[in-house]
N, C-alpha and C positions, 0 to 999 in steps of 0.2 A: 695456711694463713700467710699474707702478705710480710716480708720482712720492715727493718726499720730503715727509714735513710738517715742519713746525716751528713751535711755539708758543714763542715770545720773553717772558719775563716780563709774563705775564696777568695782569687783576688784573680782577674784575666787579664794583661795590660796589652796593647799593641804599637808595637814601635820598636826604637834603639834602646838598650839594656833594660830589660824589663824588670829585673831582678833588682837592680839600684832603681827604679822608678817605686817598686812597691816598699822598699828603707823608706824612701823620701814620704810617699803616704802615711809610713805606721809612722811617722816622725811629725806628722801634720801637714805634710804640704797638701794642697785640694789637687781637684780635678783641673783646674785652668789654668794650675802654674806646669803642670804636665804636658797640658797640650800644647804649652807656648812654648817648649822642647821639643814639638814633634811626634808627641807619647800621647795615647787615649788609652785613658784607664775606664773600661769595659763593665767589669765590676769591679766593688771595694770591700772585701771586709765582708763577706757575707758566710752568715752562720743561723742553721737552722734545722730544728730535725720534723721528719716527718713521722708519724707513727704506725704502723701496720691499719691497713684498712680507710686510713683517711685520705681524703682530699683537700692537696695543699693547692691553694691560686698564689702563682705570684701574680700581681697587678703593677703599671706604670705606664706612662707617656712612652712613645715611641723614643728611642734611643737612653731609656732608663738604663738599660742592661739587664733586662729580663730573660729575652730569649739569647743571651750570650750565656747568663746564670746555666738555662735549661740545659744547654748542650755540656759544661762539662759536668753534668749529673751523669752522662753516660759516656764521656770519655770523647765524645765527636769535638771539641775542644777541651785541650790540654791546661790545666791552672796554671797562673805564673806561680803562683804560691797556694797554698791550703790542702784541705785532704776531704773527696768525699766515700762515705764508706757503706756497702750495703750488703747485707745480709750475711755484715761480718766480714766483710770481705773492706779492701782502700783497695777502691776502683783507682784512684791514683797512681800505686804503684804498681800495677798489672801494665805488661808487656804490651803490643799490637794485636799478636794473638790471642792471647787470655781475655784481650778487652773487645775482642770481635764477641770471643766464645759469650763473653755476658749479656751483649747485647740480643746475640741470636736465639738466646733461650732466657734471662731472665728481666728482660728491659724492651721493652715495647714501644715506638713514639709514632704517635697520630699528629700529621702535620697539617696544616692549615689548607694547602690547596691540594688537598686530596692524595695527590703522588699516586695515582693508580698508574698503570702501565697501560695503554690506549688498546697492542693486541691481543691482551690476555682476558679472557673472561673475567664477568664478577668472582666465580669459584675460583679462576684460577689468581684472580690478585686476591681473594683473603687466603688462601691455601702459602702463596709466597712465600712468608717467613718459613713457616714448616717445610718446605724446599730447600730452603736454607739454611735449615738445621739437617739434613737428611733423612726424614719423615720419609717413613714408606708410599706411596700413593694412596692405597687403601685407606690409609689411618689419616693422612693428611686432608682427602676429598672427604672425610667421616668427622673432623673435627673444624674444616672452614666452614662447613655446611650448616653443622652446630649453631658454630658463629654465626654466619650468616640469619639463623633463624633467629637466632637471641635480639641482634640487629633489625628486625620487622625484614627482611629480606628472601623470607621464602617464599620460590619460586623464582626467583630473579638470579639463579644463578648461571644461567647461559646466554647472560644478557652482554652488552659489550657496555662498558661504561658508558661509551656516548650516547646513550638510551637512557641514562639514566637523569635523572634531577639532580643539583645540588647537595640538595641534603639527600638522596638517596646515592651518590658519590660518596660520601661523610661517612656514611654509615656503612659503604667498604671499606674504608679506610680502618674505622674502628673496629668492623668482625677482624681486619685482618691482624690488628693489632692481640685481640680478644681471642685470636686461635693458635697463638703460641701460648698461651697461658703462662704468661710472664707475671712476675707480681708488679713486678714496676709497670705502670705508663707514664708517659713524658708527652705531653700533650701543648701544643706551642700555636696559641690561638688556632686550635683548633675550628671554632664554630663561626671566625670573625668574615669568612668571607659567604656567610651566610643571607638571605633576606630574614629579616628579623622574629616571623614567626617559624620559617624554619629552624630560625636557630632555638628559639624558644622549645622548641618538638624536641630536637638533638638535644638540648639540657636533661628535658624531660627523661628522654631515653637514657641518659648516663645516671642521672640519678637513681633512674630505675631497676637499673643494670648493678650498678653500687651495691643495690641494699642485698641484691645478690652472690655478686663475686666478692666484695668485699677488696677491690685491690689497691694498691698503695698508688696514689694518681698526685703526681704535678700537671698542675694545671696553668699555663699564659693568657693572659689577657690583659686590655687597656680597659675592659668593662665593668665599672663600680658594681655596677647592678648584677653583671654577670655570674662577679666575683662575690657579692653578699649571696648569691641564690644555690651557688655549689660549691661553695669553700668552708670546708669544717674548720679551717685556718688561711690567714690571708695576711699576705708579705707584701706591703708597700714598695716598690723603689724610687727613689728617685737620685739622677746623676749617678746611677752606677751602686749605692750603697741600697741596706731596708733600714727606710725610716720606719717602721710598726710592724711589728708581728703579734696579730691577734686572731680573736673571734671576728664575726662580722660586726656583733653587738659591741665589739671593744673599740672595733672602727669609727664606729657610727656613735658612740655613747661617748667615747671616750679617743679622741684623736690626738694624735703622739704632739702632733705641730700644726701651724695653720696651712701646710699643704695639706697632708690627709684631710683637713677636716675642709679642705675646698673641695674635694672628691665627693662627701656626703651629702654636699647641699642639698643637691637636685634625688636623693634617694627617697623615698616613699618607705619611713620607719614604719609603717604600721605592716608592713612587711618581712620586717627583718628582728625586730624586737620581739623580744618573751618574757614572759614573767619576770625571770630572774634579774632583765635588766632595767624595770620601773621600780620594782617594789620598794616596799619601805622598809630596813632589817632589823630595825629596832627592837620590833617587838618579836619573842623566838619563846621557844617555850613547845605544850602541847597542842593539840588542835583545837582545846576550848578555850586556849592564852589570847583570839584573836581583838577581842574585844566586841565581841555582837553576838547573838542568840548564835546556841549550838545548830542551831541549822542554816546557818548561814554557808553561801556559794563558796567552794572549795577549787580550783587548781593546781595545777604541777608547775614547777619554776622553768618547765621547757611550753606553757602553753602561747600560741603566738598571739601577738598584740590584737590582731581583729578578733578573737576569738575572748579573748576579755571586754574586749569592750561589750559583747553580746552580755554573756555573765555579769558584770557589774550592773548594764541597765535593768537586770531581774530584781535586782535586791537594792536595799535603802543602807546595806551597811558596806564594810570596806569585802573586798574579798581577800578570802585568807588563801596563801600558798604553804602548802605541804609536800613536805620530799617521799621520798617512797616508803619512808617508818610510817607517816602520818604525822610527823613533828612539823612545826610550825614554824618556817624560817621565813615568813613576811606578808604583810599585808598591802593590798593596794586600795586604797580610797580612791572614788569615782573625779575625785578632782586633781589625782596626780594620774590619772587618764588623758584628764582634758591639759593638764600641762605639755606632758610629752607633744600631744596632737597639736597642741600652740606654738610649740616650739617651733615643731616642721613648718608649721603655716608664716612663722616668722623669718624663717629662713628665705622662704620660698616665693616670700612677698616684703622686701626690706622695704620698698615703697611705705607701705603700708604701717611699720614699723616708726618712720618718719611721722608720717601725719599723725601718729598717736603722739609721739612726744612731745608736738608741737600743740595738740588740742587742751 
């Protein structure tokens, strides 16, 4: 099983005295009185843990300080200040060597434009890391190969990269990650220099791959959409700090500020929402407290939004949501259905918002 991360109030600055620039922050001064010293404060103040098995997204606008975040997760940049610590371990205070030895066996990163190596075969770039740790041959061409197949890549291992497609590139990258059997991956828009249904494929396969290995994944991206479809938690930045750390549904339902909640406009909830985040919690009790005939339509607080709306149009009553005892923690009537749905639509169409209040 994957270990735990935890980033302890991170702070990365760049410039002259970094050390009195991050005083001057925890004291209040911003980002723009820094830079007009000559100082870029990278990240601010970032604290978060991740938990064995999950998949964290950070998300942000280019220059938020996301992929600065990513890198000192594994030491490839150094904090001005804070501590990150994994699997028990304060990767902070580990030495040059110690923080090789981590990388080369327990931390993994899949980066964006592939990094394959142009004369090495596909086998011999997912075998790589294992090279690098001193993996036998036998055991290293027996566990890329693995990889490789997990990756939809069998058969393509004596291929040369430039043979291959984009997204079939991508998914060297990830066997090769995927065959040191690291718990961490570090994954730093990974899928952005993808064509769209490619990259749509390569989610697919990681999610796929997830419910299998189960490993402890940071995830980058600028992509809302991206970040609501594979993030079992999702870290906002902006200017360097996290404005919100939540669910998707806490993103979407409930936005920290009117940045976040300018990211969700264009988001298609009927997607991302589930039971637990329309219902009504008033009413709680057993499973006949719902208030309509005992046979009335039943769901779980994890069912997703299009899938209720199917259920609801079966029945004249509300439907009831029940947890895994059968206890009854909410009911959704058909018309806080057609709310939610109204909502999106008014977002989506402020035009339109207009001429109603004018009629």
């Amino acid at each position: 099983m994957s270990s735990r991360l935890e980033a302890e109030h991170l702070y990365k600055v760049f410039g002259r005295r970094p050390s009195e620039a991050v005083e001057r922050l925890r004291s209040g001064a911003d980002r723009e009185e820094l830079r007009a010293d000559g100082t870029t404060a990278a990240v601010i103040d970032a604290s978060f843990t991740v938990d064995p098995g999950q998949i964290f997204v950070v998300m942000g606008l280019s220059g938020s300080g996301k992929s600065t975040l990513l890198r000192m997760l594994n030491g490839l940049l150094e904090p001005t200040a804070g501590h990150v610590r994994f699997d028990g371990q304060d990767l902070t205070a580990l030495g040059a060597r110690d923080l090789r030895e981590v990388r080369a066996r327990k931390i993994s990163m899949v980066f964006q434009h592939f990094a394959l190596f142009p004369h090495r075969s596909v086998l011999e770039n997912a075998a790589y890391g294992l090279a690098v740790q001193g993996v036998a041959k036998a055991e290293r061409v027996k566990r890329a190969t693995e990889a490789l197949e997990l990756c939809g890549l069998a058969g393509w291992e004596k291929s040369w990269p430039d043979e291959l497609s984009g997204g079939m590139q991508q998914r060297v990258g990830l066997a090769r990650a995927l065959a040191t059997d690291a718990d961490l991956l570090l994954m730093d828009e990974s899928f952005s220099a993808l064509d769209p249904l490619i990259r749509r494929d390569m989610q697919d396969q990681l999610l796929t791959l997830q419910q299998t290995l189960k490993k402890t994944i940071v995830f980058i991206t600028h992509d809302l959409n991206e970040a609501m479809r594979l993030g079992d938690r999702i870290a906002v930045m902006r200017d360097g700090r996290i404005v919100q750390n939540g669910t998707a549904e806490d993103i979407l339902v409930r936005p920290a500020n009117d940045y976040v909640a300018s990211f969700t406009k264009d988001v298609d909830r009927s997607r991302v929402l589930t039971a637990s985040a329309v219902m009504d919690t008033d009413v709680r009790g057993d499973e006949t407290d719902c208030g309509c005939a005992s046979d009335c339509e039943t769901v779980t607080p994890d069912t997703p939004f299009a899938e209720l709306c199917a259920v609801s149009a079966r029945t004249a009553h509300p439907v009831a949501v029940l947890d895994d005892e059968r206890k009854l923690v909410g009911v959704i009537p058909a018309q806080r259905l057609i709310g939610f749905l109204g909502e999106q639509d008014r977002e989506q169409d402020p035009e339109q918002d207009r001429e109603a209040a004018h009629a």
